[in-house]
C-alpha positions as CSV (number, residue, x, y, z in Angstrom):
1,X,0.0,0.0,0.0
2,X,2.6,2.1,0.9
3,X,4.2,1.4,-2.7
4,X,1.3,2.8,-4.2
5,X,1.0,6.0,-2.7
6,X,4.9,6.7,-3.4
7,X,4.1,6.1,-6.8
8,X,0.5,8.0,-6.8
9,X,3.0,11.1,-5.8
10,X,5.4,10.6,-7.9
11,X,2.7,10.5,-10.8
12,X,1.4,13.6,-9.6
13,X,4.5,15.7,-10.1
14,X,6.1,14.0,-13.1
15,X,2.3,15.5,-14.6
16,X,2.6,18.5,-13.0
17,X,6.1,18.8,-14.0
18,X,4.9,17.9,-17.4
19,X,1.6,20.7,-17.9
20,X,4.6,23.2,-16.5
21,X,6.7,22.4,-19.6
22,X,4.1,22.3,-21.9
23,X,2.6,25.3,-21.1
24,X,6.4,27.4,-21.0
25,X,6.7,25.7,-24.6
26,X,3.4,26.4,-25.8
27,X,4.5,30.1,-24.8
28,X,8.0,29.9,-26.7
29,X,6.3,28.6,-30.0
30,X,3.8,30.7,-30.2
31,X,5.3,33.9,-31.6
32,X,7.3,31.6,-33.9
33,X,4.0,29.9,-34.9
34,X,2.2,33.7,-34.9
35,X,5.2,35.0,-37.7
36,X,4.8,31.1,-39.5
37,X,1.1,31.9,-40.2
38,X,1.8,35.5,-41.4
39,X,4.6,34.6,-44.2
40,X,2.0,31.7,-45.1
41,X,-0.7,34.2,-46.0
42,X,1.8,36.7,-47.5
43,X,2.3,34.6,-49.9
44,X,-0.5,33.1,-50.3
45,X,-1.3,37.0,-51.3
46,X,1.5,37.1,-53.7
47,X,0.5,34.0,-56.0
């Protein structure tokens, strides 16, 4: 029993730890992603 809650917490922050990262990435991408989108439809303007 004890086993299992060790590994219940661990679980806990390796996905806390996880939505963290995501979200920072998510945050790093998105102006990258943002500037993707405007070249697309630039040229998309240009054709």
């Amino acid at each position: 029993m004890k086993r299992k809650k060790l590994l219940q917490d661990e679980l806990e922050q390796v996905e806390d730890k996880l939505r963290a990262e995501m979200a920072w990435f998510r945050n790093e991408i998105k102006p990258l992603k943002d500037r993707q989108r405007q070249i697309l439809d630039e040229l998309e303007n240009l054709t």
